[in-house]
Every structure is written in structure tokens, then in C-alpha cells.
C-alpha positions as protocol buffer text, in pm:
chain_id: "A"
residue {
  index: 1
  type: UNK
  ca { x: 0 y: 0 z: 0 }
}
residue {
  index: 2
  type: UNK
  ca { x: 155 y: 301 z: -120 }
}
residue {
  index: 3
  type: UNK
  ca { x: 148 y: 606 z: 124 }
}
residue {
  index: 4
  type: UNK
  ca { x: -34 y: 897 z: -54 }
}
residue {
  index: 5
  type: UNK
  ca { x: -19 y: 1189 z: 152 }
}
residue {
  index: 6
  type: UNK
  ca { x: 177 y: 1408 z: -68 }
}
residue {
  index: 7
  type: UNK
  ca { x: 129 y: 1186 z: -419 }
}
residue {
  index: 8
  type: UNK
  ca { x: -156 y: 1287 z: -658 }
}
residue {
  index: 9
  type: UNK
  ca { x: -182 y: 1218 z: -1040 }
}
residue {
  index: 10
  type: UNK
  ca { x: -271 y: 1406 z: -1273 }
}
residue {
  index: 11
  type: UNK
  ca { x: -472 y: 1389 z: -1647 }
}
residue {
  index: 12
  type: UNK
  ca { x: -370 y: 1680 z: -1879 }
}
residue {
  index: 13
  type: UNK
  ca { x: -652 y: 1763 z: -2184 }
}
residue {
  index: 14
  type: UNK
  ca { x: -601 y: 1982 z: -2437 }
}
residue {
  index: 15
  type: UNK
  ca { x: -918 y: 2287 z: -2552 }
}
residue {
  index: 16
  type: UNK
  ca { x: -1120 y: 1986 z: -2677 }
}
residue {
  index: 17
  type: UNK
  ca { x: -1112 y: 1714 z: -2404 }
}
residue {
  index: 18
  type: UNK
  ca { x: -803 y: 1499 z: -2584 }
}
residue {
  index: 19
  type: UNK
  ca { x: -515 y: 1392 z: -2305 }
}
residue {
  index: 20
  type: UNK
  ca { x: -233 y: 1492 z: -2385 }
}
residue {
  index: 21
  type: UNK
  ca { x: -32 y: 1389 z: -2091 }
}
residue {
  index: 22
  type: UNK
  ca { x: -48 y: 1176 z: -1776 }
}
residue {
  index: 23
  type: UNK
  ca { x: 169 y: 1213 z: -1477 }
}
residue {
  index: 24
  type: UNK
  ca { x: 231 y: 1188 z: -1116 }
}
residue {
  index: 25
  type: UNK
  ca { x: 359 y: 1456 z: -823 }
}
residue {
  index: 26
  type: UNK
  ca { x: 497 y: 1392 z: -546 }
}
residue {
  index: 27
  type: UNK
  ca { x: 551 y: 1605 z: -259 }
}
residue {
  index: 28
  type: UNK
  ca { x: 303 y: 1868 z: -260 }
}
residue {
  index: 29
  type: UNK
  ca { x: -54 y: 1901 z: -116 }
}
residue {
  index: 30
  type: UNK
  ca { x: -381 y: 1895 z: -335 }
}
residue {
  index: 31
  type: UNK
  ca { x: -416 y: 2260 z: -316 }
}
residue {
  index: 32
  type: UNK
  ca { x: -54 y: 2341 z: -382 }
}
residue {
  index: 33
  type: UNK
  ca { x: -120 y: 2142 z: -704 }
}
residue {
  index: 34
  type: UNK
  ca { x: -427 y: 2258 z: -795 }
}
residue {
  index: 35
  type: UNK
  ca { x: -275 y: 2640 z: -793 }
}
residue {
  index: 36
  type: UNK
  ca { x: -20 y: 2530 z: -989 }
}
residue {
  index: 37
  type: UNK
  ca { x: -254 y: 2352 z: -1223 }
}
residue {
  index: 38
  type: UNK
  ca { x: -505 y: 2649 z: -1227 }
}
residue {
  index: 39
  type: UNK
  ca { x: -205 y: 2880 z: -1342 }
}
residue {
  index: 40
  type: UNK
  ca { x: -147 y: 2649 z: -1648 }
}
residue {
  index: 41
  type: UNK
  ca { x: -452 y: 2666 z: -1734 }
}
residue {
  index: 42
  type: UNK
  ca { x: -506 y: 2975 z: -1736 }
}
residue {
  index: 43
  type: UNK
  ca { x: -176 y: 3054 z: -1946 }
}
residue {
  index: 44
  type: UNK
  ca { x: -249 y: 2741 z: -2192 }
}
residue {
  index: 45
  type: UNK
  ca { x: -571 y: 2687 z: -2208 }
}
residue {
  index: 46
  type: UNK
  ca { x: -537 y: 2302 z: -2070 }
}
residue {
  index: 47
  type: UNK
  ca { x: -753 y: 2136 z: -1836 }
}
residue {
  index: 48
  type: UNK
  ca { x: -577 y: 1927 z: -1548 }
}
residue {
  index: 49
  type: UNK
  ca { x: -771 y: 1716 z: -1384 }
}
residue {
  index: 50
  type: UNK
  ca { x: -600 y: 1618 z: -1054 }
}
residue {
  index: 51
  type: UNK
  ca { x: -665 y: 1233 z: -891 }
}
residue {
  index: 52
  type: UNK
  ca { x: -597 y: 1082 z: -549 }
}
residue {
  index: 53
  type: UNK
  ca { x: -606 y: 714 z: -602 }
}
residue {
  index: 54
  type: UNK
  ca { x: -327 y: 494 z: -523 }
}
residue {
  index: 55
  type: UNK
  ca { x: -414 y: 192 z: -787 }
}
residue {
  index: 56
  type: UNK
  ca { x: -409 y: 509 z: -1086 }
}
residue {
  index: 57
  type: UNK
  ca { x: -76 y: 678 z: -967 }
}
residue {
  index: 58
  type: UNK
  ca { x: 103 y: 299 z: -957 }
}
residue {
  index: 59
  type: UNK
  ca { x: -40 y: 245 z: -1268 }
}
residue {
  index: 60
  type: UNK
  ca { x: 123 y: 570 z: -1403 }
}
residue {
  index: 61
  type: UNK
  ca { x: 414 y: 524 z: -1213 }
}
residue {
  index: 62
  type: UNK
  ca { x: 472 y: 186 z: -1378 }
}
residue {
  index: 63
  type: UNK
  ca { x: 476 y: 290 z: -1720 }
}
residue {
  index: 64
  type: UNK
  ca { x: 711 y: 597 z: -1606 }
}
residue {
  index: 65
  type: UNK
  ca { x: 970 y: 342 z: -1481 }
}
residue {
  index: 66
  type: UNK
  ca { x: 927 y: 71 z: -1751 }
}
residue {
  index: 67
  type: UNK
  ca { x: 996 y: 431 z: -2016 }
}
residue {
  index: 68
  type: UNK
  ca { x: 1279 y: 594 z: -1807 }
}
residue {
  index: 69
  type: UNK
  ca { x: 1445 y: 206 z: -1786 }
}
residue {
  index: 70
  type: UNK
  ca { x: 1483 y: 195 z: -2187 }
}
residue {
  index: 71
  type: UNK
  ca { x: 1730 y: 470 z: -2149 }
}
residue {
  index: 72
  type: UNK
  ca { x: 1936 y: 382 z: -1871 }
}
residue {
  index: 73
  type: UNK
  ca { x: 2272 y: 230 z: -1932 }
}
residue {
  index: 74
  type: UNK
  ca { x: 2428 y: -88 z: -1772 }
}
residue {
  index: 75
  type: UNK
  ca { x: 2761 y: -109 z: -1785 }
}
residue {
  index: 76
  type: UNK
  ca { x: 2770 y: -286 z: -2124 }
}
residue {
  index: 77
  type: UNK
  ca { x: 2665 y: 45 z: -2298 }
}
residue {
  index: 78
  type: UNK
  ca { x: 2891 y: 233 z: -2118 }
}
residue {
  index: 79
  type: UNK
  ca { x: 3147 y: 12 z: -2181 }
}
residue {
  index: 80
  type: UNK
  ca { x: 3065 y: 39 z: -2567 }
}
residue {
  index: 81
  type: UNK
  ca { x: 3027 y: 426 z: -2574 }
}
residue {
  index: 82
  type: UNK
  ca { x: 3399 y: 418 z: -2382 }
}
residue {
  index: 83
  type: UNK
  ca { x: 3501 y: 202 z: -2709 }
}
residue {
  index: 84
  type: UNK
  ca { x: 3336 y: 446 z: -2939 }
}
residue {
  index: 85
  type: UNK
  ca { x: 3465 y: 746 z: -2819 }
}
residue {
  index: 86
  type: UNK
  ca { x: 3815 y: 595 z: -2780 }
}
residue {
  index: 87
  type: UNK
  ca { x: 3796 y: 473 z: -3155 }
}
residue {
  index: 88
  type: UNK
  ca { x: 3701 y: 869 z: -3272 }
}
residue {
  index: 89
  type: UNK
  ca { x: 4006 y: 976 z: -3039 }
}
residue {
  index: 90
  type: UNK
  ca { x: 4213 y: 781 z: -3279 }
}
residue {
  index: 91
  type: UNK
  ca { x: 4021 y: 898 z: -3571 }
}
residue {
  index: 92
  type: UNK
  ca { x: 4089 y: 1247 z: -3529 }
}
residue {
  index: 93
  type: UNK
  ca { x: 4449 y: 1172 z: -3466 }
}
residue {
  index: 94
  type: UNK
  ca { x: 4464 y: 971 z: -3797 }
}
residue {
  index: 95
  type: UNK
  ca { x: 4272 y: 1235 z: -3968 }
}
residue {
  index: 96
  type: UNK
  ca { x: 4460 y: 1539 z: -3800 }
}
residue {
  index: 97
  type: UNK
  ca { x: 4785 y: 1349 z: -3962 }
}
residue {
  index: 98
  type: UNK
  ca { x: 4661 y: 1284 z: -4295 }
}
residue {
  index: 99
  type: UNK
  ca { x: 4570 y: 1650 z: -4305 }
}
residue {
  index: 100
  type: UNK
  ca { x: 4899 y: 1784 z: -4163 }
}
residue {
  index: 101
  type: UNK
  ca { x: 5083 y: 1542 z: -4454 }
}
residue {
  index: 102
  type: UNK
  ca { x: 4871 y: 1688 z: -4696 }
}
residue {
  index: 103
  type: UNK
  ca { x: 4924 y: 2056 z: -4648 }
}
residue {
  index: 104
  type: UNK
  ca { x: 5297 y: 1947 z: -4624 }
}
residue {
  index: 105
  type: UNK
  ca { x: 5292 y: 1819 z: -4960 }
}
residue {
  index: 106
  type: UNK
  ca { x: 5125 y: 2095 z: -5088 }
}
residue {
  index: 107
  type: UNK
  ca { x: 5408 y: 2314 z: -4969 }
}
residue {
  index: 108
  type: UNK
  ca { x: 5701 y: 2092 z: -5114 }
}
residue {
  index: 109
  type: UNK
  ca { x: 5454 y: 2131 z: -5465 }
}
residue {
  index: 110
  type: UNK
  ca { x: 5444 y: 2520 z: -5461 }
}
residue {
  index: 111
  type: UNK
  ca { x: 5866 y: 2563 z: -5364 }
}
């Protein structure tokens, strides 16, 4: 049972009724959130509809995780992005070289 004295949801709907977002807060009161949510709406022309139900903000909450998990890295990935960026370190280098041979040659051409 999830304590939810400072956790509401909340269902944001565009000038026609569509949602266009879902979310949860944490750590402010109903009428701290409702103030805030009044101000939006006032300056977008949104309609939040705030909820206090536990089995809706896990719910939410669950498919928040499950989304912010596809883009965490395990070490694997950074591992690889190490590998990457070590690979363009020695890129550059190459590159930098060819370059610096180049305008060399060049020179020798024009003497």
C-alpha cells in the first residue's frame, strides 16, 4: 500500500477534451497542485484534472519506470560508448595526420 499523503496524479486535456499527458507529483498538497494547475490553465488553455487514487498513480508510475528504464545504461553500454569514443580519439588523430601530410605536400609542390 503506497502512502499517498503528498502523491496525486494528474490527467492533462487539451481545448477539446483529448489527453495529452499523464503524470504523477509527489511532494506537494492537493491545493498546492491545484494552484499550480489552475495557473497552467489559465496561461495554456489546458484542463488538469488532478486524482488521489493509489491503484491510478502505480499504474502511471509503472509505465514511467518501464519508459525511463529503456534509457538507462548498464555497464555494457557504457562500456561500448567508452570504445566508441576511444575509436574517434584515434580517428581524429589519424585524420589530424593525414591533413597535416597533406598541407605538407602541398608546400614541397608550390617551392
Amino acid at each position: 500500500m503506497t502512502d499517498m499523503t503528498d502523491k496525486l496524479s494528474f490527467i492533462n486535456r487539451d481545448d477539446k477534451g483529448y489527453i495529452i499527458g499523464v503524470g504523477n507529483l509527489v511532494g506537494c498538497s492537493y491545493a498546492e497542485a491545484r494552484k499550480r494547475a489552475d495557473d497552467l490553465e489559465e496561461k495554456q488553455g489546458d484542463h488538469y484534472e488532478l486524482i488521489k487514487d493509489e491503484k491510478i498513480f502505480q499504474i502511471i508510475q509503472y509505465f514511467v519506470d518501464k519508459e525511463e528504464n529503456k534509457f538507462m545504461a548498464d555497464k555494457d553500454d557504457w562500456d561500448e560508448i567508452v570504445n566508441h569514443l576511444d575509436n574517434m580519439e584515434d580517428d581524429i588523430y589519424e585524420t589530424k595526420k593525414m591533413i597535416a601530410n597533406y598541407i605538407e605536400t602541398i608546400k614541397e609542390k608550390e617551392k
